[in-house]
C-alpha positions in Angstrom: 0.0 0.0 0.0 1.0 3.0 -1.0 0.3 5.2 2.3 0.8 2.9 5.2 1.7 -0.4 5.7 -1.0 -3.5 6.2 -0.1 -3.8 10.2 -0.9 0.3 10.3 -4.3 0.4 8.0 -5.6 -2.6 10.9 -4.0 -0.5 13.8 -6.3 2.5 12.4 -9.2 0.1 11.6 -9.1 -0.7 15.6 -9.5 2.6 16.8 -12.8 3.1 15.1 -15.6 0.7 16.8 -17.8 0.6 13.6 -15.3 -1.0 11.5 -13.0 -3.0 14.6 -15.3 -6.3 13.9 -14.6 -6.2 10.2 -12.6 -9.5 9.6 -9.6 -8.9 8.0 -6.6 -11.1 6.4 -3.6 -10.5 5.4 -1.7 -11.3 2.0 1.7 -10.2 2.2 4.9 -11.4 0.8 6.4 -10.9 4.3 7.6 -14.3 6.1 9.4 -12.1 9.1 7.4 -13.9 12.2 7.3 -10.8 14.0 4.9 -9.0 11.4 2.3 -12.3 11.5 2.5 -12.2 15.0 1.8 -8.8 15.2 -1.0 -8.9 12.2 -2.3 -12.1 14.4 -2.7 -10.1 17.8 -4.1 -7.1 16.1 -6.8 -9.1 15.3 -6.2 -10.3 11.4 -8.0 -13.3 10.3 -5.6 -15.1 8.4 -1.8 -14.4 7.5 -0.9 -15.9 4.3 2.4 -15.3 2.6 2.2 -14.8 -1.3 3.3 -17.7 -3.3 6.0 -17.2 -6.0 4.5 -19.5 -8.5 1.3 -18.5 -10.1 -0.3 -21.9 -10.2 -0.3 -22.2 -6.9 -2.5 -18.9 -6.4 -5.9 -21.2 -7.1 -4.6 -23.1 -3.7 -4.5 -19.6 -2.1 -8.2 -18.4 -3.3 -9.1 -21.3 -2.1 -8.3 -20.9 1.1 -8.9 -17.3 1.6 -12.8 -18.4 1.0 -12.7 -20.9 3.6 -10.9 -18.1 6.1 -13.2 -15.8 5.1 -16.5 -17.6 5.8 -15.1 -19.0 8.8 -14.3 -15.1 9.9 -18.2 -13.9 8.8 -19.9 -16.8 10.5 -21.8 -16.1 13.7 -21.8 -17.9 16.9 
C-alpha cells in the first residue's frame, strides 16, 4: 500500500468501533514472524504469505474463501 503499511491500516481500523469487527486477512509477501505475530494479535484473520508461483495462487483463493467464511460466520 502506498500510504501505510498493512499492520498500520488494521491499527487505524481498531481505533474506530464501527469497522473494529470487520474480519480482516492479510496477504503479504512478508515471512518475518514478528509481522504475522503482530497482524495475528491485532486481530487479522488469516496471515498468508504470497506464493512465487502463479499456479499455486488457485490453492490460495481457495483458502482465503474458507478463512473468510469462517471469519463472517456467527456464533
Amino acid at each position: 500500500m502506498p500510504r501505510m503499511d498493512g499492520l498500520e491500516f488494521l491499527r487505524h481500523l481498531n481505533e474506530d468501533p464501527r469497522l473494529r469487527e470487520i474480519p480482516v486477512g492479510f496477504l503479504t509477501s512478508s515471512s518475518n514472524e514478528a509481522d504475522k505475530t503482530e497482524a495475528l494479535r491485532l486481530g487479522a484473520s488469516f496471515y498468508m504469505i504470497k506464493p512465487s508461483d502463479l499456479d499455486d495462487y488457485s490453492g490460495l483463493v481457495k483458502l482465503i474463501e474458507k478463512a473468510m467464511l469462517r471469519a463472517t460466520k456467527t456464533p
